[in-house]
ROSEDO-559964 format. One line per field, with one value per residue (C-alpha): residue number from 0; y negated, x, z negated; chain. Coordinates in Angstrom, 3 decimals. Layout:
ROSEDO-559964
nudren <- (NUM, ...);
Y <- (Y, ...);
X <- (X, ...);
Z <- (Z, ...);
drenlo <- (A, ...);
end
This chain:
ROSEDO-559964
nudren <- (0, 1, 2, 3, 4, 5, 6, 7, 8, 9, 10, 11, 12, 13, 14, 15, 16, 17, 18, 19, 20, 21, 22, 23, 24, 25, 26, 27, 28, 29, 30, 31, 32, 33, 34, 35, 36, 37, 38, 39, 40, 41, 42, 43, 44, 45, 46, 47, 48, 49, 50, 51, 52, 53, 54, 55, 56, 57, 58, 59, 60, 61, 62, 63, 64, 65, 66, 67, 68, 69, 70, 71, 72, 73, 74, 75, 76, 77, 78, 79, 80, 81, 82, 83, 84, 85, 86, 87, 88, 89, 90, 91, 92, 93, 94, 95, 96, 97, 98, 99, 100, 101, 102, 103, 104, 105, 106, 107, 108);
Y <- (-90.511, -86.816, -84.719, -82.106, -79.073, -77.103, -73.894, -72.122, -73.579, -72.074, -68.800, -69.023, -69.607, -66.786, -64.597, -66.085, -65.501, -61.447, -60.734, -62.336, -60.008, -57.013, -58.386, -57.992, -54.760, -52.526, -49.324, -51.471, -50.706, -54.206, -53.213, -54.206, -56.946, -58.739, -58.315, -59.446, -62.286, -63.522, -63.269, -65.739, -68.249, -67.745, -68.380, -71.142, -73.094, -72.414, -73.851, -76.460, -74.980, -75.029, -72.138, -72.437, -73.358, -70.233, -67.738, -69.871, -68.876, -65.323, -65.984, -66.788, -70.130, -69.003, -65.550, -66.186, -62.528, -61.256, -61.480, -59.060, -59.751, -56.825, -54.995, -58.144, -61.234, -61.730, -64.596, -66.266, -69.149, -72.089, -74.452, -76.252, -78.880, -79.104, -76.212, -74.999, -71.192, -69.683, -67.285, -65.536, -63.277, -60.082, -59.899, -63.339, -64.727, -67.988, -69.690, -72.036, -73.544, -74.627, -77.394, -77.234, -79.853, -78.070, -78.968, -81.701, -80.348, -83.062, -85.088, -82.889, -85.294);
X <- (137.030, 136.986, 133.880, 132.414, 131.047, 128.883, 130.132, 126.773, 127.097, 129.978, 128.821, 126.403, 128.390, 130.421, 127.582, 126.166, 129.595, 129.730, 125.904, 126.548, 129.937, 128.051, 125.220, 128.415, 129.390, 129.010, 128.206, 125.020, 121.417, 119.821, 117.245, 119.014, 121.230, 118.166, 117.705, 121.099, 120.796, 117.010, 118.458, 121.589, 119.053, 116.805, 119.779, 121.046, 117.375, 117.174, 120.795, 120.794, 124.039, 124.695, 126.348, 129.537, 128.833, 131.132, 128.422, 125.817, 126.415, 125.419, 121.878, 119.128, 117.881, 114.292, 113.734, 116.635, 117.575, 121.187, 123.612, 125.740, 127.861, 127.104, 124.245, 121.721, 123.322, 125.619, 128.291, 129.780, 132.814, 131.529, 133.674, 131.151, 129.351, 130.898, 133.589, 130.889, 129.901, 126.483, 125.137, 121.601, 119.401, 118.546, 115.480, 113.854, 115.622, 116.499, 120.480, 121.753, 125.481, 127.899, 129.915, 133.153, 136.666, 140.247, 141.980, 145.066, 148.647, 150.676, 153.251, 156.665, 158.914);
Z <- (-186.633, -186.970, -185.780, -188.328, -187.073, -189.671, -190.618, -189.350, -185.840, -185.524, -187.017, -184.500, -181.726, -182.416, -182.386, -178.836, -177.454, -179.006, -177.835, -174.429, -174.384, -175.230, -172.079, -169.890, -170.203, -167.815, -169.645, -171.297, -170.052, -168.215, -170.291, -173.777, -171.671, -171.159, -175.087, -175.438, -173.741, -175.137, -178.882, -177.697, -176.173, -179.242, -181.477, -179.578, -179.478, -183.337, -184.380, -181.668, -180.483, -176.703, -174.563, -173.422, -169.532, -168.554, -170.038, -169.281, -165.549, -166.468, -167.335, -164.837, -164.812, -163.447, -165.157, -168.321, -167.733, -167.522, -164.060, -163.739, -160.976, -157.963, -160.319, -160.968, -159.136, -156.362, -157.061, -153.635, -153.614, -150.829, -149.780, -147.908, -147.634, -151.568, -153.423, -155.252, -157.279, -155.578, -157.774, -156.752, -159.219, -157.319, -159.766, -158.583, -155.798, -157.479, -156.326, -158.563, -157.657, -160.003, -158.389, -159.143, -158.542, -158.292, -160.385, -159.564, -160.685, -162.523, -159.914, -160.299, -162.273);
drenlo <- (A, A, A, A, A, A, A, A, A, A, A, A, A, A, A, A, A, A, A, A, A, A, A, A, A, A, A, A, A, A, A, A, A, A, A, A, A, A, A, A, A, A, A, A, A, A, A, A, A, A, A, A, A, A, A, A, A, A, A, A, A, A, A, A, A, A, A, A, A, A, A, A, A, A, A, A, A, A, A, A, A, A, A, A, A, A, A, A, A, A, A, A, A, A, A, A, A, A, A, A, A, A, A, A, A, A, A, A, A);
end
């Protein structure tokens, strides 16, 4: 059984994915990030269409604003108590981690 994916959602996707780019850039004002980043999440709510987990880690959970890693958040690698990505918002103070597993390289044959 084949899964169909409406054209739009994946219009919409697309354009999460380019206005979260444009978030990321460096030479873009937080100011307009922040913009950047509300229009996604409004565009995602709207379509029902989720955000890839990979930008999802750039956007506050608390204050849904932009992280920018060294300018607005400060992402850390912990390898205890579980190998795990800490990322803090500067703006509020709020850590979320992303737990991760390594992943197992296939037996050599």
């Amino acid at each position: 059984m084949r899964i169909r994916v409406s054209r739009r959602k994946v219009r919409c996707l697309r354009e999460i994915e380019y206005l979260m780019r444009l978030a990321l850039r460096p030479e873009t004002p937080i100011e307009l990030a922040d913009r950047y980043v509300y229009l996604a999440r409004m565009i995602s709510m709207r379509t029902r269409t989720r955000i890839p987990r990979e930008l999802k880690m750039f956007i506050c959970r608390r204050c849904k604003r932009v992280l920018r890693p060294g300018v607005t958040g400060v992402f850390r690698v912990r390898a205890r108590p579980k190998k795990a990505v800490a990322v803090k918002c500067l703006r509020c103070g709020y850590t979320h981690r992303y737990i991760y597993f390594p992943r197992r390289d296939p037996p050599p044959t």
